[in-house]
N, C-alpha and C positions, 0 to 999 in steps of 0.2 A: 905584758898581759898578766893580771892578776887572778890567780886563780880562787875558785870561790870555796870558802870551808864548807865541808860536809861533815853536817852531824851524826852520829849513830850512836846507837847506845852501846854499851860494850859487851851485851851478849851478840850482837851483828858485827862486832870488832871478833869478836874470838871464831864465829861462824866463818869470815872471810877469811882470817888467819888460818884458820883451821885447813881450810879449802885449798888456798895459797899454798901452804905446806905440802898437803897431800899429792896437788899436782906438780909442785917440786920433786917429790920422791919419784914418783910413777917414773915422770920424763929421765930420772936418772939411773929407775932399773929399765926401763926402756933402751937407754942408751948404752947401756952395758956398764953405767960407771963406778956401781955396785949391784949388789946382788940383790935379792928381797930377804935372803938369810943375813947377808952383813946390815940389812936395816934391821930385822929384828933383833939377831944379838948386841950388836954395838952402839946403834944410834936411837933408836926406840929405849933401850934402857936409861939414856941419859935424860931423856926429856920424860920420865914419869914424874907428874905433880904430887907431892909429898904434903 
């Protein structure tokens, strides 16, 4: 089965990323597998766009 490309521009690429991510974190302070403080000190400061 061949799957069909899907165009999007790349502000709709960064919006879905964006989305993607967010509901990665939730689910993992959800899940106890960090904290919403070890996301702001540690892993939010690595991903600031310089």
């Amino acid at each position: 089965m061949k799957k069909a490309k899907v165009e999007r521009d790349p502000l709709e690429e960064i919006d879905l990323l964006d989305s993607m991510y967010s509901a990665l974190v939730d689910l993992l302070v959800e899940k106890g597998v960090i904290t919403e403080e070890e996301y702001e000190r540690e892993i939010k400061q690595k991903l600031k766009v310089t």
